[in-house]
Structure formats: C-alpha cells, structure tokens
KEBAMI-908638 format. One line per field, with one value per residue (C-alpha): x, y negated, z. Coordinates in nm, 2 decimals, always signed. Layout:
N
u = (X,...)
v = (Y,...)
w = (Z,...)
//
This chain:
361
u = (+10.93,+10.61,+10.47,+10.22,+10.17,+10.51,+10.64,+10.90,+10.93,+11.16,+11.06,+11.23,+11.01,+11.18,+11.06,+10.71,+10.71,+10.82,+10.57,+10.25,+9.96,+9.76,+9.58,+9.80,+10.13,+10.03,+9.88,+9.60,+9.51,+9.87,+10.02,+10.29,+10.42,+10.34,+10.53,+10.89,+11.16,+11.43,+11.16,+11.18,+11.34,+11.60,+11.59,+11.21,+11.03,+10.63,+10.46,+10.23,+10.25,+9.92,+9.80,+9.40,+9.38,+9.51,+9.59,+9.93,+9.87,+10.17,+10.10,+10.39,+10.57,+10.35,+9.98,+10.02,+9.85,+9.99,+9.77,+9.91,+9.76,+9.94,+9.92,+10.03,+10.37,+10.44,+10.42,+10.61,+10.86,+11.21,+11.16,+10.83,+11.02,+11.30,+11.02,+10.83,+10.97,+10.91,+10.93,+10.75,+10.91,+10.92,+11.30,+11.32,+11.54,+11.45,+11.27,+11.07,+10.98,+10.88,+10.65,+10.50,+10.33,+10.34,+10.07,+10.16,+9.93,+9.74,+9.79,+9.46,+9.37,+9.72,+9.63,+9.26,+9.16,+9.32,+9.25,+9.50,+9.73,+9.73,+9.77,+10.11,+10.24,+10.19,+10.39,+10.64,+10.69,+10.72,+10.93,+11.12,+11.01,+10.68,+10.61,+10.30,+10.18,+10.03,+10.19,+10.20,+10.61,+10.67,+10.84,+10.59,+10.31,+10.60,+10.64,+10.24,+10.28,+10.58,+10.43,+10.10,+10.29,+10.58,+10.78,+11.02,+11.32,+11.58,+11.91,+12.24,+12.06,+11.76,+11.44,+11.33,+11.62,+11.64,+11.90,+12.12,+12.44,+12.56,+12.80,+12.62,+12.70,+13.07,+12.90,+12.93,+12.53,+12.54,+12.75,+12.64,+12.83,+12.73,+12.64,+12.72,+12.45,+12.48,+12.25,+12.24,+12.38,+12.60,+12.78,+12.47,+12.52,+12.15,+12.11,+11.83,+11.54,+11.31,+11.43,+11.17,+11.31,+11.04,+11.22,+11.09,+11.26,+11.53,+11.60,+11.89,+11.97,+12.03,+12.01,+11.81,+11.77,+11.91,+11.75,+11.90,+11.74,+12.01,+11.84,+11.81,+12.19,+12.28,+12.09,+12.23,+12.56,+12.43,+12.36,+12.66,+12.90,+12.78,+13.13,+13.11,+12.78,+12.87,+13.16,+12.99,+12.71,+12.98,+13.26,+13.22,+13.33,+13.33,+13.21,+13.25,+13.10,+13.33,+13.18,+13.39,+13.17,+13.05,+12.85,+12.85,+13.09,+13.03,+13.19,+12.96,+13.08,+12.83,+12.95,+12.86,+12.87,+12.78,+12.53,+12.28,+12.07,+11.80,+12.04,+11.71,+11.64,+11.91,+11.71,+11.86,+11.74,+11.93,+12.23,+12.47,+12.66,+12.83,+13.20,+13.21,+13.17,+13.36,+13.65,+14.00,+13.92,+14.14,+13.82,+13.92,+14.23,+14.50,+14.36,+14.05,+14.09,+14.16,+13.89,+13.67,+13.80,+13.72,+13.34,+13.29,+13.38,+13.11,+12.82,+12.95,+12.95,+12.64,+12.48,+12.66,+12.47,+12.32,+11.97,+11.93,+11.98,+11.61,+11.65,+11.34,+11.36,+11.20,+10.98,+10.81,+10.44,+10.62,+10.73,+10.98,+11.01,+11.32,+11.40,+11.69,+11.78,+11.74,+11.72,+12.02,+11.97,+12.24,+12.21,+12.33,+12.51,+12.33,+12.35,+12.14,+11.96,+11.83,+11.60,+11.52,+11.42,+11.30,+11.37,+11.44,+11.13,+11.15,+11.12,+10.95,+10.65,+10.61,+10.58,+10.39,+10.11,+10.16,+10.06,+9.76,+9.66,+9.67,+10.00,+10.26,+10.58)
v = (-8.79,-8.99,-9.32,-9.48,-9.88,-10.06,-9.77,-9.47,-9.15,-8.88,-8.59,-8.31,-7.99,-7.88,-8.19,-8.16,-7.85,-7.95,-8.23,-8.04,-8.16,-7.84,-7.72,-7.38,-7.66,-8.02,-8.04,-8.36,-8.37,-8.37,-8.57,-8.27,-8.03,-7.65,-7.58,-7.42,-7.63,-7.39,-7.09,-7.29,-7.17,-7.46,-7.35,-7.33,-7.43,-7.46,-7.18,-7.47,-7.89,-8.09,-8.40,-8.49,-8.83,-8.94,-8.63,-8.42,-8.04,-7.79,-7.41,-7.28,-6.90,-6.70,-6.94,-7.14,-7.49,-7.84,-8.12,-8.55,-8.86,-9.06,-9.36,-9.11,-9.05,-9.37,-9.53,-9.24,-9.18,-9.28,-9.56,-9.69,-9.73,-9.90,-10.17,-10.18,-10.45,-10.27,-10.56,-10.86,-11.16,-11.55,-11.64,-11.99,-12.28,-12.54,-12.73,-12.46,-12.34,-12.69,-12.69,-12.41,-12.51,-12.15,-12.14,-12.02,-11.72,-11.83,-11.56,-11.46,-11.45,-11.23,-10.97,-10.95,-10.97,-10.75,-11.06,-11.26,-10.95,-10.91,-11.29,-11.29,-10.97,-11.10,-11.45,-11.23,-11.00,-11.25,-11.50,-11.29,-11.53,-11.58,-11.77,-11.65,-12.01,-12.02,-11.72,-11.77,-11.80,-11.51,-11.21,-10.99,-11.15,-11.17,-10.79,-10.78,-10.99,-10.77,-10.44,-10.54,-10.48,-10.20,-10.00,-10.14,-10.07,-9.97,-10.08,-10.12,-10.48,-10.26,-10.29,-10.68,-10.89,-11.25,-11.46,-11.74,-11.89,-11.68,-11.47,-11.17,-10.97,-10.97,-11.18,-11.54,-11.57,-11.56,-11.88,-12.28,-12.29,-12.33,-11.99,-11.98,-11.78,-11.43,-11.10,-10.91,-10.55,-10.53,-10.27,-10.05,-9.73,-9.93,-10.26,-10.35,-10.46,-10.70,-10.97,-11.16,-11.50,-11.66,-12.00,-11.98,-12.27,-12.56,-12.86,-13.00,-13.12,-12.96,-12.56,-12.56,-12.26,-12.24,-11.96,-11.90,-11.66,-11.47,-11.25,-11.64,-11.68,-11.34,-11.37,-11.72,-11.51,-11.27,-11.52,-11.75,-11.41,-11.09,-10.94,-11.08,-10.93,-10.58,-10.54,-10.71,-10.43,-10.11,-10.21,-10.04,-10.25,-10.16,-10.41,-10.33,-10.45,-10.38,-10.46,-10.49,-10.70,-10.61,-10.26,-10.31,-10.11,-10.06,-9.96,-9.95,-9.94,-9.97,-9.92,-10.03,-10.30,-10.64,-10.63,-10.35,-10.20,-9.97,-9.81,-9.80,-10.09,-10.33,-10.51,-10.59,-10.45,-10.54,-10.81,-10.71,-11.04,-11.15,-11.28,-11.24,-10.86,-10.77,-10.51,-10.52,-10.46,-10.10,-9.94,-10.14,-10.09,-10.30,-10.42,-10.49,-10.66,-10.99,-10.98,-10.90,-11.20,-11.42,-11.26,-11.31,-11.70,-11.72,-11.54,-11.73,-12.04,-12.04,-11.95,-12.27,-12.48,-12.77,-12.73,-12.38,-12.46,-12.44,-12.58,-12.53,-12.61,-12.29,-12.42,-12.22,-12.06,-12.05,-11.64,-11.65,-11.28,-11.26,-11.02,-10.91,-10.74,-11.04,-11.40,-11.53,-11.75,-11.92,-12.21,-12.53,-12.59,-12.69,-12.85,-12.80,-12.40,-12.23,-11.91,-11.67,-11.34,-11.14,-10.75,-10.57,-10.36,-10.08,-10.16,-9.86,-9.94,-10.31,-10.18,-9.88,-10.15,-10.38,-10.04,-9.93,-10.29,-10.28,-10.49,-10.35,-10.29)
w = (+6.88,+6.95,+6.85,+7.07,+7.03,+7.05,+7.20,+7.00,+7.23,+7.24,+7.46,+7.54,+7.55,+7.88,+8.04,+7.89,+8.01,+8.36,+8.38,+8.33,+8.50,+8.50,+8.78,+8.82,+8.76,+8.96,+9.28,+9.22,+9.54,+9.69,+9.37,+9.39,+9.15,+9.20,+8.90,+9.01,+8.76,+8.80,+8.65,+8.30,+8.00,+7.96,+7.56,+7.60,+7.24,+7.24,+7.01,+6.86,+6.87,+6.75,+6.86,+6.86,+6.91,+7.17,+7.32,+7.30,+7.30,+7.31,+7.37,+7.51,+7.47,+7.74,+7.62,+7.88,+7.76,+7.83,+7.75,+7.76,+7.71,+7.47,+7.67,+7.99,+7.79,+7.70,+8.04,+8.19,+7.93,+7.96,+7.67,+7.83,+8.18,+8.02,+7.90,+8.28,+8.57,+8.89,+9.09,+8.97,+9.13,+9.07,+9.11,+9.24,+9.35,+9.65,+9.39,+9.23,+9.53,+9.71,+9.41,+9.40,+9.73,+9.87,+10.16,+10.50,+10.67,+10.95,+11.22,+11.32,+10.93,+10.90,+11.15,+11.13,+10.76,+10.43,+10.21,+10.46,+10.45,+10.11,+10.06,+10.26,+10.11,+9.75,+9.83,+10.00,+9.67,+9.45,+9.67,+9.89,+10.16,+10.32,+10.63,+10.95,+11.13,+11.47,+11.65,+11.96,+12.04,+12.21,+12.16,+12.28,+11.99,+11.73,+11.74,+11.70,+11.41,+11.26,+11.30,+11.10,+10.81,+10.89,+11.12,+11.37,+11.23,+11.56,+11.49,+11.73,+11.84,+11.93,+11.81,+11.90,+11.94,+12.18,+12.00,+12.16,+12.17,+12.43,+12.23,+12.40,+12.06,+11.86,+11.58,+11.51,+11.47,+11.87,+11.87,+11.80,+11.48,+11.13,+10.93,+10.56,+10.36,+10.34,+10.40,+10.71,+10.79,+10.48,+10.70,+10.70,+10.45,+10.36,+10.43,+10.65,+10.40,+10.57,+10.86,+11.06,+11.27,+11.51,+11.69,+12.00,+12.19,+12.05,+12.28,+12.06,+11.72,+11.40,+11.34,+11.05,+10.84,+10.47,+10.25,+9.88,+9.62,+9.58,+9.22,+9.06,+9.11,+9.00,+8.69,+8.57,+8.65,+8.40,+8.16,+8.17,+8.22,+8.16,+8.21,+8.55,+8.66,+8.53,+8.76,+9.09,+8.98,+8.97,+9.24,+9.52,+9.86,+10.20,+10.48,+10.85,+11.21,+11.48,+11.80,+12.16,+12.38,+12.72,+12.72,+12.34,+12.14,+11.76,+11.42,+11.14,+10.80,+10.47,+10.17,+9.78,+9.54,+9.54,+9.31,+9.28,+8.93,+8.84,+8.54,+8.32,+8.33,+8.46,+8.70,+9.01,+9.37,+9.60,+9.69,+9.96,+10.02,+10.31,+10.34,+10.73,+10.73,+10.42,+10.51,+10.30,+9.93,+9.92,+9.66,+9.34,+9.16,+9.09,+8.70,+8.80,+9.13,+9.03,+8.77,+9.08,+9.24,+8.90,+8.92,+9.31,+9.25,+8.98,+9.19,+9.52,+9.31,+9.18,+9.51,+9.66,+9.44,+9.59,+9.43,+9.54,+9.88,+10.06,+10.44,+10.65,+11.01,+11.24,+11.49,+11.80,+11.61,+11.23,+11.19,+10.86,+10.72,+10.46,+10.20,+10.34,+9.97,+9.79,+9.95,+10.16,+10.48,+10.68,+10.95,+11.02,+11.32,+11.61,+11.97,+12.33,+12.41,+12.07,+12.16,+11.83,+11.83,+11.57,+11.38,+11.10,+10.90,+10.74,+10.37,+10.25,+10.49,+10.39,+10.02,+10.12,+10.28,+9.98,+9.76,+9.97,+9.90,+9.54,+9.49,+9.28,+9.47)
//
C-alpha cells in the first residue's frame, strides 16, 4: 500500500512486476511490453521494497530491478483511474447549448489548417455535436470533408449514402414521416460511432432535425433513480434490421444494454436507444422485466422533455456530424423532394486524430 497526494494504493507485486518499464521488460519506442506475463511467478514477492523520494524500488527474486514514479502509480493505479473522466464532455440541453454559442468550422479552415481541426474536434468531444459551414453540397465534397477526420466506415448502406423518401431501403428514415429520436445501428454487434448528415436539396416544408444529449438524460436518470439506471446499464436486449427490399436483403442483430459503463468508473459510453429496431425482450427474466419497463419510461421520459429538444434545420453547405454513442437525432415530418447523404466514421480514428492533436479522448 502507497500514499501519494489524495491518492491510497494497493498494488499487487505480480502486477508491479508485470508492469516494468525496464529496457529488457517495455519496448519505449514501441510503447509495448517485452516482458512475457504468463513467465511470472503468480506468488512472486520482491527480495527488497524502499522508496527514495519519489521513486518505488523493488528488487525482485532473480535481481532484477523495477523502478516507479510515485506520481506514475497513482495515475495508473486502479484507485487513481477510478478518480480520472476519460471523456470530458459538457452535457447540455437546447438552452445550454443555444448559449454556449458553439462556433461552426468554416470548411476551408476545417480541411486546411490543424488549429481549425482541432477547433471542431474539441466542440465535437465535448458536445457530441459539431457542425462544418460552406461545403459545397455535394456528395463527392461531403466525403472530402468526412475523411479529414476518419475512416469511412462501410456498412450494408455502403460507404456514402443519398437519402430520400423513396423507401429505397426497409427503414422508415427513407419515407416523409416524422422520426422520433433515437441512435443509429442499434442492430450492430457495435453501434456505428460517428454519423455525418449534409442536406443537400429540400423544396418543401418542415423536416427539421431534432438532436437530444442522450448522457444528460441518462444521468438525471441516475440522479432521480439510481435503481433505474443500474438495470438499463446490465440488461442485455437484442435489436434487429431485417431488410427485404428490392436487391436488398438484410438481418443484422446487435446485441447489449441500453445503457453502457466503464465498471471503474461508472461513466457512461455509449447509449444504444432506438424503439423502432428493438427485437422481443426474450434476454430478461420474468422478475425483472417489468422493472425494465418502469426504468425504460424514466430514461424515455426524460429524453422527451421539451427543453432538451434541440431543432436545427440542415440546409445545403452545413455538414452536422453526431455522436452516434451519445446524442439522439430524429426529424420532423416533411413535404416536397429532401436529398441527404452522409456516412458513418470509424470512431477509433476520429479519437485517434483528436489524440495526435493533443485532445484528450
């Protein structure tokens, strides 16, 4: 057991042991471990313990020296990560956001600079939204503008999608009616993590765009009923696409629960919400099912709010990219020819440029 600040430490020696950063154990200029795990001693006890400052020594049975940094173990330790928020975020409402006045990008800014890059990633991280202005409304330009910050991701819609009312796909996004909120690809084993929508055309009425912070409604849930959080966070429920339209034929089921937690921390990841594409509930047992239903109200409740509601209206040259693991969007329904298209990222490679860029992610 160590003390360093605020923070108490317990360490076991196998796992100081295992996380040596010697030059015959670590790899610094790969950032991998040489060290094999499965060669240490799982009763392995260090011949000698002192610390020098602020510097943990333990010589271990065969001389082999390990040397820490105090502040090194804390920030790493089990206890230390249990203190850290990996991602820093601003939940919001429509008014919070509306005053927070979050700039748009400016395209050529977006694409050419890493101050403009950097700009939109950090809004994006902490709002789950972030908007591009002055693309030129094409599809062609809106995959130029997507790829600047990630990977493509290539889904059953392919890669870059054109979106009307044509009911070309089995969904009821490809229609003219109203769409309540929700998150996309629920029926992914993992959800798709970033969404982009550019409007390229709309000679009608209506079809705005709703967008709800999903992590702000699950954490009043928390609040108000703890109870009720926990079990969106462990049910497990399916939710299935099933697809039979023209050359199109699907069946995609992803499964886990509403509500997703780092178990060291608690703080929520990821929502996977969406009432159109949930299967039958046949993975929660009898007792608990209607306690499910009593949680699902509260979350679906508190998402309904009216003053969490944020309607934008897309317009041809705005780009919208959505957190697709945390922020909700729906639609308004709409009259007259609506063109979209758009794509889903890759979220490792939008935090991966976020990182290179000195943003924590």
């Amino acid at each position: 057991e160590l003390s360093y600040g605020s923070t108490v430490m317990r360490l076991d020696f196998v796992w100081l042991r295992d996380h040596c950063r010697s030059a015959s154990c670590y790899n610094a200029k790969t950032s991998q471990r040489s060290l094999d795990t499965a060669s240490v001693d799982l009763a392995i006890q260090p011949r000698a313990v002192r610390v020098d400052g602020s510097t943990l020594f333990l010589t271990w049975p065969d001389g082999h020296v390990t040397r820490y940094g105090l502040e090194w173990l804390a920030k790493n330790s089990y206890e230390g990560q249990k203190q850290q928020v990996v991602h820093p975020r601003i939940l919001w409402n429509a008014e919070i956001y509306q005053q927070a006045q979050v700039p748009s990008t400016d395209c050529q800014r977006f694409l050419h600079t890493d101050e403009g890059l950097k700009e939109f990633l950090q809004n994006f991280l902490l709002y789950g939204i972030a908007f591009v202005e002055n693309v030129t409304p094409t599809k062609e330009h809106t995959e130029i503008v997507a790829k600047r910050v990630s990977i493509i991701r290539e889904t059953i819609y392919g890669r870059m999608w054109y979106f009307t009312s044509d009911f070309s796909r089995g969904d009821t996004a490809y229609t003219k009616l109203a769409l309540d909120r929700h998150t996309d690809t629920t029926y992914f084993q993992e959800p798709c993590g970033i969404q982009v929508f550019h409007c390229l055309k709309h000679e009608g009425t209506g079809g705005r765009t709703l967008l709800v912070d999903g992590f702000r409604a699950a954490e009043e849930v928390r609040l108000q009923a703890p109870e009720h959080f926990e079990l969106l966070a462990k049910v497990p429920l399916r939710h299935e696409y099933v697809e039979n339209v023209g050359g199109c034929h699907n069946h995609m089921v992803g499964v886990g629960p509403l509500l997703n937690v780092y178990p060291w921390n608690n703080e929520l990841y990821l929502i996977r919400y969406n009432n159109y594409d949930r299967a039958v509930i046949n993975t929660v047992p009898h007792p608990v099912v209607r306690r499910w239903y009593h949680a699902h109200r509260a979350l679906t409740a508190e998402l309904r709010r009216p003053h969490n509601e944020l309607w934008v209206k897309l317009k041809p040259g705005k780009a919208l990219f959505v957190d697709n693991w945390r922020v909700l969007h729906g639609r308004e329904a709409f009259t007259g020819y609506r063109q979209l298209c758009g794509c889903y990222l890759t979220r490792d490679d939008v935090l991966n440029t976020a990182r290179l860029l000195g943003l924590q992610a």
